[in-house]
Steps between C-alpha positions, in 0.01 A plus 500: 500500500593853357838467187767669554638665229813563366693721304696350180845679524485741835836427571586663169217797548658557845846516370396768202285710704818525756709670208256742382581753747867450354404551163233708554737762664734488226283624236312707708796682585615556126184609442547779740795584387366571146210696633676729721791527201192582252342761776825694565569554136173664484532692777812653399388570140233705637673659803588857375886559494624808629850397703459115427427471878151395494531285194838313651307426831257285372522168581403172625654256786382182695430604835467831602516859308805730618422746733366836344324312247112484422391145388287408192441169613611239721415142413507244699445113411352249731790266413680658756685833603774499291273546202395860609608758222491881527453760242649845630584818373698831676793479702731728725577690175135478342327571825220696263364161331169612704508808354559455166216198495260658671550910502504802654311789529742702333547125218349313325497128584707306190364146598761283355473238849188345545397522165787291391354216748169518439525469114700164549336348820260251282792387310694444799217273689458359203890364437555407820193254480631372185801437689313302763342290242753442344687363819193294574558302151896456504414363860273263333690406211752456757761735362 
């Protein structure tokens, strides 16, 4: 006759593991936040400032970019939709972000975009997984 076994304290596992989507989200989302806060800054630091256009249009949103806009990045969590977060520059106004990022014949490009993203892409995967851990233990220690 084969033992069935048990698990000491699965009604307690079950519970925990049912708020760490909760939690996780939370922090996950801060984490974002901070990265996309931390990218922008960059971005504008290095955009080259003629009108202020450019440099002004820079931004991040959750969601989608405006329209006009070329994207840096667009991350999205699979936590769910709501945790997508896109990193834009160029608008109506600053319809030349392309240009300016990439050149012309007639310009040079002044990369100021996707340099910006590249250079803090490691820290970025690397905070949000902090953030997950971190989740995963308050979850545990039941906080």
């Amino acid at each position: 006759m084969a033992r069935r076994s048990t698990i000491l304290g699965r009604a307690a596992l079950e519970r925990k593991l049912k708020r760490m989507p909760v939690v996780a989200k939370k922090l996950i989302r801060r984490a974002m936040e901070q990265s996309a806060d931390e990218i922008v800054a960059l971005m504008r630091s290095l955009a080259p400032v003629d009108s202020g256009a450019l440099r002004d249009s820079i931004g991040w949103t959750w969601g989608r970019a405006p329209s006009g806009s070329i994207i840096a990045a667009t991350v999205k969590s699979s936590l769910g939709s709501e945790l997508t977060i896109t990193i834009y520059a160029g608008d109506d106004e600053a319809f030349w972000a392309r240009w300016v990022e990439f050149g012309r014949q007639d310009m040079p490009a002044q990369p100021y975009f996707y340099v910006s993203y590249r250079a803090k892409r490691r820290r970025v995967k690397s905070r949000i997984s902090r953030s997950l851990t971190k989740a995963a233990k308050q979850v545990a220690a039941g906080g």
